[in-house]
Structures are given as structure tokens and as C-alpha cells.
C-alpha positions in Angstrom: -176.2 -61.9 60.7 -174.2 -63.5 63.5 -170.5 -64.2 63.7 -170.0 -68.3 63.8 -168.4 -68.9 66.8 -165.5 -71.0 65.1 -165.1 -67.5 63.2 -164.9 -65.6 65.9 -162.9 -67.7 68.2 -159.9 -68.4 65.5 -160.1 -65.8 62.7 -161.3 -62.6 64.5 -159.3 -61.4 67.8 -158.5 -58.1 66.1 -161.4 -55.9 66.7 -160.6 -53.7 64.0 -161.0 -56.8 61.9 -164.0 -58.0 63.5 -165.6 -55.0 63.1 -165.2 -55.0 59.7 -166.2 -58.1 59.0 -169.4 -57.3 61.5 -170.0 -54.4 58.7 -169.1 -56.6 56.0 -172.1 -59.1 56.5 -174.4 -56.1 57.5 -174.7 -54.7 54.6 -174.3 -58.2 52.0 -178.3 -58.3 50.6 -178.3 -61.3 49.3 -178.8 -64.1 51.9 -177.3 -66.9 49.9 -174.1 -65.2 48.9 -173.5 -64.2 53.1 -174.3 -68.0 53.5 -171.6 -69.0 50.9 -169.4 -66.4 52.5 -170.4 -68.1 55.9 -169.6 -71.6 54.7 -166.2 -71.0 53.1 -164.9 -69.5 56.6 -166.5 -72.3 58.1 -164.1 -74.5 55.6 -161.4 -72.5 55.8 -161.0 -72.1 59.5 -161.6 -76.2 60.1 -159.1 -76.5 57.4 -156.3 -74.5 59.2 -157.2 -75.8 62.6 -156.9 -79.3 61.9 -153.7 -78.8 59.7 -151.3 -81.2 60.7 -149.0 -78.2 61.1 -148.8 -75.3 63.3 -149.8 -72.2 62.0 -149.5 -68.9 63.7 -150.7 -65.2 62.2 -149.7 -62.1 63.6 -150.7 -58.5 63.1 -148.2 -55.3 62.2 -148.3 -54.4 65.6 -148.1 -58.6 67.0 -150.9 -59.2 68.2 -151.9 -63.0 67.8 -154.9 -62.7 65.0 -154.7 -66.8 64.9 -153.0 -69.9 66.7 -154.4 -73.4 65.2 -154.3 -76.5 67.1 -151.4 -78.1 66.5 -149.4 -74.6 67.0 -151.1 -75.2 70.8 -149.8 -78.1 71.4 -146.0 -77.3 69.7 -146.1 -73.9 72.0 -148.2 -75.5 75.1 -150.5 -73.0 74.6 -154.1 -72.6 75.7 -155.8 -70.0 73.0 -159.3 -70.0 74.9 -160.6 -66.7 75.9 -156.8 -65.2 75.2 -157.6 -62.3 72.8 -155.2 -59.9 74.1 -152.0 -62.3 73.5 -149.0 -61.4 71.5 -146.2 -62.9 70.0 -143.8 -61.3 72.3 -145.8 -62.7 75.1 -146.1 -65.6 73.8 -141.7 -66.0 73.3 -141.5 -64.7 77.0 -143.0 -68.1 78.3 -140.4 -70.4 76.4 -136.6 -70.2 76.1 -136.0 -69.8 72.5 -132.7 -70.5 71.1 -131.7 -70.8 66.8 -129.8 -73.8 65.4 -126.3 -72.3 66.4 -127.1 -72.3 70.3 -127.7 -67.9 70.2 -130.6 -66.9 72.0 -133.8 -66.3 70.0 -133.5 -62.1 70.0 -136.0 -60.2 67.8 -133.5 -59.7 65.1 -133.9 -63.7 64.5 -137.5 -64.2 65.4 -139.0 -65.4 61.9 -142.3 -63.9 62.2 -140.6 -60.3 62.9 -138.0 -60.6 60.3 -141.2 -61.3 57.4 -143.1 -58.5 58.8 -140.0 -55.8 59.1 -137.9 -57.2 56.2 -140.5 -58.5 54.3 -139.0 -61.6 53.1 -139.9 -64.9 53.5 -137.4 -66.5 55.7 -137.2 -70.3 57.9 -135.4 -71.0 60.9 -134.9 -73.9 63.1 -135.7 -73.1 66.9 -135.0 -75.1 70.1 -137.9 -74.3 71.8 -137.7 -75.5 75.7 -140.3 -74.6 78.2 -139.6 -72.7 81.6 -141.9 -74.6 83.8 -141.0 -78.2 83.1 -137.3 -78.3 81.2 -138.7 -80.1 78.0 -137.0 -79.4 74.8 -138.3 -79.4 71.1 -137.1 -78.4 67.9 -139.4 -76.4 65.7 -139.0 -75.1 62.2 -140.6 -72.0 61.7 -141.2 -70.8 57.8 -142.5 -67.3 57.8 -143.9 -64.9 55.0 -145.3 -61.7 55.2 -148.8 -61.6 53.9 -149.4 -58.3 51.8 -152.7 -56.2 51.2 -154.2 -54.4 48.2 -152.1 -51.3 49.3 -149.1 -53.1 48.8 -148.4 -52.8 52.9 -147.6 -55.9 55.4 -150.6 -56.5 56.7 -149.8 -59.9 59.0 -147.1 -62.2 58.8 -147.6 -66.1 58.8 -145.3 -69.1 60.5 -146.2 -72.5 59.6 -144.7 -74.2 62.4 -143.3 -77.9 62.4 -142.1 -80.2 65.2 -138.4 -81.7 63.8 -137.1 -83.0 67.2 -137.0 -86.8 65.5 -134.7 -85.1 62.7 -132.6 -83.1 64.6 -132.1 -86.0 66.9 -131.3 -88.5 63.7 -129.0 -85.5 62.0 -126.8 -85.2 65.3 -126.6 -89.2 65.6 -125.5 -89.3 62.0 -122.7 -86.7 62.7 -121.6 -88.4 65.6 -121.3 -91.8 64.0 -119.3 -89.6 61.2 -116.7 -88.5 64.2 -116.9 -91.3 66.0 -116.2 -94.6 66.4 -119.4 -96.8 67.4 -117.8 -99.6 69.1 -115.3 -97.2 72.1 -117.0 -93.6 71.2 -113.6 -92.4 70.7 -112.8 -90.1 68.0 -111.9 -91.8 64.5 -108.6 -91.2 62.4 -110.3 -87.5 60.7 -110.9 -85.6 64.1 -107.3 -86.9 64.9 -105.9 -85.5 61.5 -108.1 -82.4 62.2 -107.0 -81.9 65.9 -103.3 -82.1 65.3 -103.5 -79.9 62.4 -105.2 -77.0 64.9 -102.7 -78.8 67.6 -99.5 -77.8 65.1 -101.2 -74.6 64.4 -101.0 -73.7 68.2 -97.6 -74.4 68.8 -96.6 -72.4 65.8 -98.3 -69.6 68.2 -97.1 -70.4 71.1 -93.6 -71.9 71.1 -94.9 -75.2 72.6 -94.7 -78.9 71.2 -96.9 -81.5 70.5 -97.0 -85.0 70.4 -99.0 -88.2 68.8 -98.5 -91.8 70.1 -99.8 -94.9 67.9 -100.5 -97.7 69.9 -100.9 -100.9 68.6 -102.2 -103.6 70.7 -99.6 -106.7 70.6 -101.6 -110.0 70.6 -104.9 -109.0 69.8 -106.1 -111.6 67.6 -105.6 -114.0 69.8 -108.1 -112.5 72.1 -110.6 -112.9 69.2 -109.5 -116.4 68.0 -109.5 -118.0 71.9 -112.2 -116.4 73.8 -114.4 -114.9 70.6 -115.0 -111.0 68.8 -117.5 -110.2 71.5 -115.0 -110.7 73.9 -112.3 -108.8 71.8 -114.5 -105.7 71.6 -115.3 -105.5 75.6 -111.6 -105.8 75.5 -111.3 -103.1 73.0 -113.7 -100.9 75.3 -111.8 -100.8 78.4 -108.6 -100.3 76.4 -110.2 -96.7 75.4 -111.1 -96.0 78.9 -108.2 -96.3 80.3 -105.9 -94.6 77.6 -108.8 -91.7 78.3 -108.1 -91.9 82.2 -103.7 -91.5 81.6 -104.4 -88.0 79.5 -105.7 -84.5 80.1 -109.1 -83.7 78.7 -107.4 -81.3 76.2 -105.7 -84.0 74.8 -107.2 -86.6 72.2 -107.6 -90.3 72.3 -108.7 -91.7 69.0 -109.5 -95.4 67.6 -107.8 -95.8 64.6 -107.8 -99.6 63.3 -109.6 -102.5 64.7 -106.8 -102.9 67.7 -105.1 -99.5 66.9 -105.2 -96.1 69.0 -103.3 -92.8 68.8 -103.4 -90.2 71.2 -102.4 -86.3 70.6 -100.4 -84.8 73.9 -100.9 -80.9 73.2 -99.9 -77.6 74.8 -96.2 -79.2 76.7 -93.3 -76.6 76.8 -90.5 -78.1 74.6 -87.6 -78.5 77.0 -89.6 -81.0 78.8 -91.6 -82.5 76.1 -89.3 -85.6 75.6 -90.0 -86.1 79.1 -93.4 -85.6 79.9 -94.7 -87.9 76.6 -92.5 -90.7 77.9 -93.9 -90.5 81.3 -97.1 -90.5 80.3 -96.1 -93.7 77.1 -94.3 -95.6 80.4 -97.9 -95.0 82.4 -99.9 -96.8 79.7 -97.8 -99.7 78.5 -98.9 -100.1 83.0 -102.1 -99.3 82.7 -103.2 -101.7 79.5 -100.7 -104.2 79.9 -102.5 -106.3 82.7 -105.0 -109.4 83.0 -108.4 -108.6 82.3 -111.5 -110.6 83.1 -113.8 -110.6 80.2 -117.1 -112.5 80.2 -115.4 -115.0 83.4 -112.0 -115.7 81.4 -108.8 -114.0 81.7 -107.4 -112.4 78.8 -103.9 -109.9 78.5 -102.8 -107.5 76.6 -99.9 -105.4 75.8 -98.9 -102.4 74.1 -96.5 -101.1 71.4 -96.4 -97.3 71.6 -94.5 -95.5 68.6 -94.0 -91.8 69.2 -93.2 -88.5 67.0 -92.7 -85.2 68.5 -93.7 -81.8 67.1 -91.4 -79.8 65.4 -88.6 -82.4 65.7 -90.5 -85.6 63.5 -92.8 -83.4 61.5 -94.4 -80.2 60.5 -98.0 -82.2 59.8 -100.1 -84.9 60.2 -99.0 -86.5 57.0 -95.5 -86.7 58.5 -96.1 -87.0 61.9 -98.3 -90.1 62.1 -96.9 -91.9 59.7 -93.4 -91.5 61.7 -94.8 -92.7 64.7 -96.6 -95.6 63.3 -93.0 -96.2 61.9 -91.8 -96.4 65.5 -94.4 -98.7 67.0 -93.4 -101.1 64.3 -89.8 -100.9 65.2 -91.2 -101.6 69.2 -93.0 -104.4 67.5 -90.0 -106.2 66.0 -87.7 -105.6 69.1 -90.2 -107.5 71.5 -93.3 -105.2 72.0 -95.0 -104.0 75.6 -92.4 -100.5 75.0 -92.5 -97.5 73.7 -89.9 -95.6 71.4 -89.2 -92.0 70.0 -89.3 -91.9 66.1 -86.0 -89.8 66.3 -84.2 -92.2 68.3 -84.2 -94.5 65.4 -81.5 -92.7 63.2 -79.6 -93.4 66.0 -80.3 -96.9 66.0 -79.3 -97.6 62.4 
């Protein structure tokens, strides 16, 4: 009795298996049992080949016993005529890296860790191919399959293409950390960043400092000339606060026309003198006549600031204090800037 082809072809590359099977339908008697032996194959190989899936077995010793046809077109593969193939072949012609950015080493892979650990495990995989740069996430859930001896005898991945989730899940946390309208940070990475920003002058001996800037006039930009105006407005406001600081610093949107920036890393003897430089540079750089959708519309800015360790130990002290001084800038004519602790002195 002959071997169907579609047998063959997907269920059969190991020739220990083959052979047995070869033996298996040699010696079945009845014809109509090897015929219902024949058919079910027939079902079950049309069945896993046109999964919607990807499904991949190997053997103890990783060889490729099958590859369907959606695992083909997830690992741009072409199965036809390639007996000899293994999974560690197979890896070679794809960068593989897991969820947290590591390479794809053997102590990750999936299908090794079900056959040498025997335990079903799932991992999601950036695969990217060598030849043209393209980039996919697959989840991989793999089990090992066990014999009547109780030994691993193959281990299965069903393989899944997740690139539209993984693409929606990293949109979803950056609308979390960000605001949609600039792109700048919101008010929790700001909290979160001068928290590890305290923690590091603690270490070092350095200072710190957080600016609140509140944009004087604002509303009017909205009443006269209309929100869609007001947010362009908004929009090269954040740029330019971006362009007056470091990269190491942060520049975050914090009310509709509120920002605060975190100054990190400055030795404290100059601190003082360095944060009202750099408060003097942007009450210059956003106070000026900008041309929004063919009108002219002007801004100014109120910048309160509170220094680390003078005007706080944390961010529930220290923005608060300097939202305390932008107020005070507020009521004493705006377009300035002004040092929480300067205000004892005031009073």
C-alpha cells in the first residue's frame, strides 16, 4: 500500500517514522481498516495544514517532522523538498528576539524549553527577517507531546501572528504616558521622573529642579482665533520648551495651557544659576508673535520654580511650591519667572 503523497510530504520526514508507518500498513490485512487509516491522515493532515494557525512539530533530536502552511508564510519558509531542515536552521535565517528586547538564545526558544523541561510554556517573539528588515510579532505556545513510554517524543508550537496587538498594546501605553495633543509626557512620568530625579541627587550631591509654566493669556487665543488654533499654538509651545533643555531633562504637559519641566543632574553651587538662565531663555523663546493658520497670535509665560533639596524633599512638595510661585508671577504682572524660596522673603 502506498504512502499518500500529502502523508508523506507533511507528516513523514523522519525516516524512522516513515519506516514505520511503511511497516505499519504492510502488514494491516484488512483493506478497509488501512483505507480508514488512510482517510483519517488524509483528514488530519488537511486539517492542520489549513489551520488558520501555524503549527510547527519537532523531533527529540529537532529535526522538523511538520511545518503547516500558515507556519510558512509566518517563518517565510518554503517546506518543499526540505526534509533535512531543523529548527535550529530554521532560527539561523531570522533574528529572533523575546518580548523584553534579549536575543532569542536556546534557553528561551519555546519549542526547546517543552522538549528539555517538559512543560508547556508561551512566549511572544519579534521575529524580523535577515534578507529584507520586516518585523513581526509571533506568539509561540509550546507542549511537549509524550509517548506510551512516558518519554518526549516531539514537541509542538502553535504559532500566531500578534503584530496588530502588539502594535495596539504599545499605542495604548503611550497614550497612558503621553499626552495626544504635544506627545509630551503627562503629570505621572513627571511625578515618576523627579522621584528617580531626587533619588539621584540623594546619590550624588547634586540638585534638581521643576519649573511650572503657565501660559498667561491663553484663552484668549481660543476665544479670538478658535481651539484649533489654540492647540497648533499649544504644539509649538512644547517644541520649543523641548529645544531650551537637555535631553536628560523632562518637559511635560500638565493642564490644557500648563507645562513643567524637570532640570536634573546641576552641581548645587550653580543650580540657582543655571535654572534661571535657562527660566530667562524661555520666557524669550515662547513669549513672541506666532502665525497660526494666517493670524498673529502672542503668548507669554509665568514660570514658578522650586529647587531640590532647598523647596522640597518630593514631588508632593516640590510641585506644588512651584506652582505656588508661578501664581505669585501671575499676580505681579506675568511674562517672569520666580524662585519659590524667594517668596519668604517677599512677605
Amino acid at each position: 500500500m502506498l504512502i499518500p503523497d500529502y502523508v508523506s510530504d507533511f507528516l513523514l520526514r523522519d525516516n524512522e517514522l516513515r519506516e514505520l508507518f511503511e511497516n505499519v500498513l504492510a502488514n494491516l490485512n484488512d483493506d478497509a481498516t488501512a483505507e480508514r487509516l488512510d482517510d483519517f491522515l488524509g483528514v488530519l493532515t488537511v486539517m492542520l495544514d489549513e489551520a488558520p494557525v501555524g503549527i510547527v512539530v519537532i523531533s527529540p533530536t529537532d529535526k522538523i517532522l511538520f511545518i503547516n502552511r500558515a507556519s510558512e508564510q509566518l517563518l517565510d519558509y518554503d517546506r518543499t523538498g526540505n526534509y533535512d531542515m531543523t529548527w535550529a536552521k530554521m532560527r539561523q535565517r531570522k533574528e529572533m528576539r523575546a518580548h523584553n528586547g534579549r536575543p532569542l538564545t536556546e534557553d528561551l526558544e519555546p519549542l526547546y524549553i517543552a522538549l528539555w523541561e517538559r512543560r508547556r510554556n508561551t512566549a511572544s517573539v519579534l521575529v524580523k527577517s535577515r534578507e529584507t528588515g520586516a518585523e513581526e510579532w509571533i506568539s509561540f505556545t509550546a507542549f511537549p507531546v509524550y509517548g506510551r513510554s512516558g518519554l518526549v517524543i516531539a514537541s509542538v508550537a502553535v504559532l500566531q501572528n500578534i503584530s496588530d496587538f502588539m502594535d495596539m498594546q504599545e499605542m495604548m501605553h503611550e497614550q497612558a504616558i503621553h499626552d495626544p495633543l504635544t506627545g509630551l509626557s503627562n503629570r505621572s512620568v513627571f511625578s515618576g521622573n523627579l522621584s528617580m530625579a531626587i533619588a539621584r541627587s540623594k546619590r550624588n550631591g547634586t540638585g534638581c529642579a521643576v519649573l511650572v509654566i503657565d501660559l498667561d493669556r491663553f484663552k484668549k487665543i481660543n476665544d479670538v482665533h478658535g481651539y484649533i488654533a489654540g492647540d497648533e499654538l499649544l504644539m509649538r509651545v512644547g517644541r520649543r520648551l523641548i529645544a531650551e533643555v537637555r535631553d536628560t531633562d523632562t518637559v511635560s504637559r500638565i493642564g490644557e495651557d500648563e507645562f513643567a519641566i524637570l532640570l536634573t543632574d546641576i552641581p548645587l553651587p550653580i543650580l540657582p544659576k543655571i535654572v534661571g538662565e535657562i527660566s530667562q531663555r524661555i520666557c524669550s523663546s515662547v513669549g513672541v508673535v506666532y502665525r497660526i493658520m494666517e493670524k498673529e497670535a502672542s503668548v507669554t509665560a509665568s514660570i514658578g520654580i522650586s529647587l531640590y533639596p532647598q523647596d522640597g524633599s518630593d514631588d508632593k512638595s516640590l510641585i506644588p511650591n512651584a506652582t505656588e510661585a508661578m501664581y505669585q508671577v501671575k499676580i505681579s504682572g506675568r511674562n517672569n519667572f520666580r524662585f519659590y524660596h524667594d517668596l519668604d522673603k517677599e512677605k
